[in-house]
N, C-alpha and C positions, 0 to 999 in steps of 0.2 A: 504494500500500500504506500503511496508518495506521502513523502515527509508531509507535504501541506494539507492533504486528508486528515491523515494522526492529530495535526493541528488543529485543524475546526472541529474533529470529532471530541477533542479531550475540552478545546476549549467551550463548547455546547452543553456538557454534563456535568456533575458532580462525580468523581470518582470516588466509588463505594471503597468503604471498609475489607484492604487485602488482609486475608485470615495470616495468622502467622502461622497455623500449623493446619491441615488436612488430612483427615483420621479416614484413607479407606478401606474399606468392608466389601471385599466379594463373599458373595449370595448365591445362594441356590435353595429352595425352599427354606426358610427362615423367618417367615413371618410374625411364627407366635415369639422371636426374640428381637424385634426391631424397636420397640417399643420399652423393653427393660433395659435395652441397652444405650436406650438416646437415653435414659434419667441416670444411668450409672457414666457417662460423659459428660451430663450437661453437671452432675457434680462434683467431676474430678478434674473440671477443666474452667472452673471459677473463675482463675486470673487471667485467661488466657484468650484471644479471639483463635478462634477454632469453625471449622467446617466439616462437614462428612460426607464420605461421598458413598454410598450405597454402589457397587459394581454389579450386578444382576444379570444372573444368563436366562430372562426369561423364566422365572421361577414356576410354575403351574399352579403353587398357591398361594400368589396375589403376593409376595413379598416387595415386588417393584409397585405395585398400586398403591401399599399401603406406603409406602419410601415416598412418593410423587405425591400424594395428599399429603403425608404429614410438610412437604417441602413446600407449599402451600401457606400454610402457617410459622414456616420458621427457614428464613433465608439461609441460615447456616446447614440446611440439611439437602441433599441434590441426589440426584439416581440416575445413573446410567442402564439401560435395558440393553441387554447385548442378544437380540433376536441374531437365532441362527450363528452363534457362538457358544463354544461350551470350554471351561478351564480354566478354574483359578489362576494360574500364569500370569492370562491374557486380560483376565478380569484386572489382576491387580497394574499391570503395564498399561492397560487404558484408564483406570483410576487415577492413579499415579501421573498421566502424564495430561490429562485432564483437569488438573490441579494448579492452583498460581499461587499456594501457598510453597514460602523458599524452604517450608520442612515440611516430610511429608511420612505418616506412619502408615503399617498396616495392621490390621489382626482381625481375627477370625470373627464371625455375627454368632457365635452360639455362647458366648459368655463365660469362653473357657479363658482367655487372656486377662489379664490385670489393668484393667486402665488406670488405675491409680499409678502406675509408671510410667505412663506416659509423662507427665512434668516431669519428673527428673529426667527422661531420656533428653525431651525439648533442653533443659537446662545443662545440660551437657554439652548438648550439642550448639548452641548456642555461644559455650564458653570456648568453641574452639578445640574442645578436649580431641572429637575426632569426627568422621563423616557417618560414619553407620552406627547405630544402638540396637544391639540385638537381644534381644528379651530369651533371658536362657534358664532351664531348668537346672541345667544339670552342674550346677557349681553353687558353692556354699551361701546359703538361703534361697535357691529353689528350690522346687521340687515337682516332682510328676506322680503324687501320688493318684492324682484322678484315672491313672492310663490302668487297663486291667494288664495280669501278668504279660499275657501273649504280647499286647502290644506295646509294652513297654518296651521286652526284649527285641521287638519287632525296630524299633527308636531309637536305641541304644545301637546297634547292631549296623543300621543303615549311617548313622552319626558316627559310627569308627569307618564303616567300608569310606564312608565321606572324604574324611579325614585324612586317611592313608591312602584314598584314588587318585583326589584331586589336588592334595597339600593346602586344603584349608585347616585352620588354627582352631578355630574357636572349639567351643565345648559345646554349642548346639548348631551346626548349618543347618537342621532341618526344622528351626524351629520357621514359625508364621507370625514369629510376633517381631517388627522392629521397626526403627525410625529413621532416615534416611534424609540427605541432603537434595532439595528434590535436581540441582543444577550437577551433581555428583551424577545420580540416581538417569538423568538423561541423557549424560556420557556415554554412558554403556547401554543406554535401550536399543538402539540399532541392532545389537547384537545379541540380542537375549529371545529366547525362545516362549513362545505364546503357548505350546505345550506342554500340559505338564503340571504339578501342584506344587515343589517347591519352590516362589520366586528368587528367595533369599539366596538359596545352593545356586543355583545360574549365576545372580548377580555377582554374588564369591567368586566366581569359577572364572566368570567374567572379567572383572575387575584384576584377576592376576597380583592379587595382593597393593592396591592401585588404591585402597579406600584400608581410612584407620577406621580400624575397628573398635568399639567397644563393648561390653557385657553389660549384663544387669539382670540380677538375678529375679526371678518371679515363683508362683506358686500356681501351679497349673490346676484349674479349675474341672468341675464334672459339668458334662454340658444337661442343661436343664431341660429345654424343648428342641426335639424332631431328632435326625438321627446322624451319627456319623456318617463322614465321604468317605473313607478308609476301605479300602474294599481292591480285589485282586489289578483295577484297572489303574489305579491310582499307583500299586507295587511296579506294574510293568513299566508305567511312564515312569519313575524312580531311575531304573535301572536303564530306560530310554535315555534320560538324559543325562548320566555317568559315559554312557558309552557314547555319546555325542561328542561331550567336551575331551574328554580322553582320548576321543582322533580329530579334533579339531573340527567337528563337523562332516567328517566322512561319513561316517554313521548317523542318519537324522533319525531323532527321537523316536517315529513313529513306527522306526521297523521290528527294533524290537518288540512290541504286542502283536506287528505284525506276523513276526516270524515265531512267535507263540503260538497263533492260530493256526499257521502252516503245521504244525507240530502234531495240535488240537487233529487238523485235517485227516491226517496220514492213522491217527488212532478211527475217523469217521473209515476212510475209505478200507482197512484193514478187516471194520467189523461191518460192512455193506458186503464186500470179497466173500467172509468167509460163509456167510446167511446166503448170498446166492449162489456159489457154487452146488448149494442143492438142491437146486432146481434148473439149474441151466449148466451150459459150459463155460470155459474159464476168460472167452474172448467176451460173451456176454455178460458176465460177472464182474469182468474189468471194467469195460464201459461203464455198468452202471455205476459201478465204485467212485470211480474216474467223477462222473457227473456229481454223484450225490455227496464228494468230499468236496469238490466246487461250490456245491450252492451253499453247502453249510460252512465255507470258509468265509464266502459273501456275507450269510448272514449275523458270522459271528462277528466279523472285520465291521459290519457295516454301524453296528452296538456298543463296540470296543475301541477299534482302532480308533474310527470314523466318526465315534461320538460326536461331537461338534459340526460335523459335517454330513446326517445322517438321512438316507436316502427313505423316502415312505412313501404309498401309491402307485404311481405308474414310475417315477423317476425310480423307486427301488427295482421296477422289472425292469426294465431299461440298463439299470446298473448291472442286475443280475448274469442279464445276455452277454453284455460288453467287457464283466469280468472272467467269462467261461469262454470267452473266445481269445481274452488274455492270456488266460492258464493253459489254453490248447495252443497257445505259439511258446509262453513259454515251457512247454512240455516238450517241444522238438526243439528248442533251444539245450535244453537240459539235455536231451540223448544225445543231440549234434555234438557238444561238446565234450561229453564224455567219451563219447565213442572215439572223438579226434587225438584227445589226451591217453585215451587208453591204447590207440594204437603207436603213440609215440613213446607213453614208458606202459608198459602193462602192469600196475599198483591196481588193483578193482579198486580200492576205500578212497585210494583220490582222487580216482578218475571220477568216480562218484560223488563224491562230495561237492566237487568242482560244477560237476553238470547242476547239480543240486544246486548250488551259489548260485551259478547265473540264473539259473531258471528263477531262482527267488528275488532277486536284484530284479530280474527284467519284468517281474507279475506285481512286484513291489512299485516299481518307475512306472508303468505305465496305468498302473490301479490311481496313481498321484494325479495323471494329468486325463483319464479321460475318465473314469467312477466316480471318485471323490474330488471334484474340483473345486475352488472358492471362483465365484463370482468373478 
């Protein structure tokens, strides 16, 4: 916009009250805790001009409606609807960068984080002390006793592999809870992945040790209303984006759930093989195998991988075609090249593995640009 617009435009207005700090909240059904959690900020953040920003994919019960009424009545409260997006990540990188306050926190809408730390992270970070405040259990005065055993061990466990993959420091990378510089914090967004649930572990991962860190300990809470994310898709994108940053982006995030479901496939078409071999012969067996681990790769990819980008109606049948006639090229992709490798050293396990790699890479790339595509 020309200098002299900027000008008549600022000088026409009163310029509103910039928040000094922007508290946002990705959502996914959490309604019944929007409401408990605006009165536990609006009283832990007394001295302070503050705003929140509600991140929302779309909830199905009403969580952004009720965000958009209450911001109706209270300037400081705003909601983003992220129709036909699904992923904390991306939730929290479009909060975040939607935001004009120059500090900017995150934490969770189920009333498991401490907002009473929020002030001192601000006052930290304010004094210069460092660029990121990361709200952590596991150092003296947190704690996690809210997590049941499994997932404790589950916490613990991903926070060491963390630690020792990618040479980050701190005592929690996977925590959801911290505050950030937002001119820092835009640095690095170019480069940080929209998939996935930890932002913090990218951002770490990211920043190359580029951002001071700080701690601060908290006391991790039992969620009151609806239900944990934690669930087997949330593990895959974990382990998606170690192996991402770990080859520099060779490996993108989504192959591995992908290549879980390939996995999934092969247990589908084993047990289709061995049910029809009794009743027909073994070419007719195969085919259908062939087919029926196809469609059930589609449909498990299209619920998992594909979440965010999920095909229903006639675009799912449409998918369904165009991903069974991807898996049928790269199926002779995979023998061509075995067969090519096996006649150059004769190893069967590597010739095989190798056809098997490409075949996956090439049903992987092209599932990307003609299945699942954005807009």
């Amino acid at each position: 916009m020309p200098l002299q617009v900027l000008d008549a435009w600022d000088s026409s207005r009163t310029k509103p009250q910039q928040p000094t700090l922007s508290v946002v909240i990705p959502t996914y059904d959490e309604v019944k805790n929007i409401l408990p959690l605006l009165r536990k900020l609006e009283s832990a953040l007394k001295s302070i001009d503050w705003e929140v920003i509600f991140a929302d994919d779309d909830s199905p019960d009403g969580t952004h409606s009720l965000a958009k009424k209450l911001s109706l009545q209270d300037r400081r409260i705003r909601c983003l609807r992220r129709v036909g997006r699904r992923g904390l990540a991306g939730a929290c990188i479009d909060g975040i960068l939607a935001s004009s306050a120059p500090y900017v926190a995150v934490m969770d809408g189920d009333l498991q984080h401490d907002e009473t730390l929020l002030v001192r992270m601000l006052r930290r970070l304010e004094d210069g002390e460092g660029d990121i405040v990361v709200g952590t259990r596991y150092v003296e005065g947190g704690s996690a006793s809210a997590f049941s055993l499994q997932r404790g061990l589950l916490s613990r466990t991903a926070n060491g592999l963390t630690r020792k993959l990618l040479g980050v420091s701190i005592s929690d990378p996977m925590s959801g809870f911290f505050m950030v510089r937002r001119d820092m914090f835009e640095k690095f967004a170019p480069s940080l992945s929209h998939e996935g649930f930890k932002i913090l572990l990218d951002l770490l991962a990211t920043s190359r040790h580029e951002l001071r860190v700080i701690e601060e300990p908290y006391v991790f809470r039992s969620r009151q209303f609806g239900e944990s994310k934690f669930n087997i898709r949330i593990g895959l994108e974990f382990i998606g984006l170690i192996a991402a940053r770990l080859t520099n982006g060779v490996i993108e995030p989504r192959f591995v759930p992908y290549a879980f479901v390939g996995l999934l496939g092969l247990a589908v078409h084993f047990s289709i093989l061995s049910i029809a071999l009794n009743f027909t012969g073994f070419e007719q067996s195969q085919a259908m195998a062939t087919f029926g681990a196809m469609l059930s790769n589609f449909a498990i990819n299209n619920v998992l991988t594909y979440r965010d980008m999920r095909l229903r109606g006639l675009a799912a049948v449409k998918g369904a075609i165009v991903f069974c006639l991807i898996g049928a090229t790269g199926f002779i992709a995979n023998i061509g090249v075995a067969t090519l490798l096996y006649g150059t050293r004769p190893v069967w396990w590597l010739a095989g593995a190798a056809g098997a790699l490409i075949g996956s890479v090439w049903n992987f790339s092209m599932s990307n640009r003609l299945v699942w595509r954005r807009p």
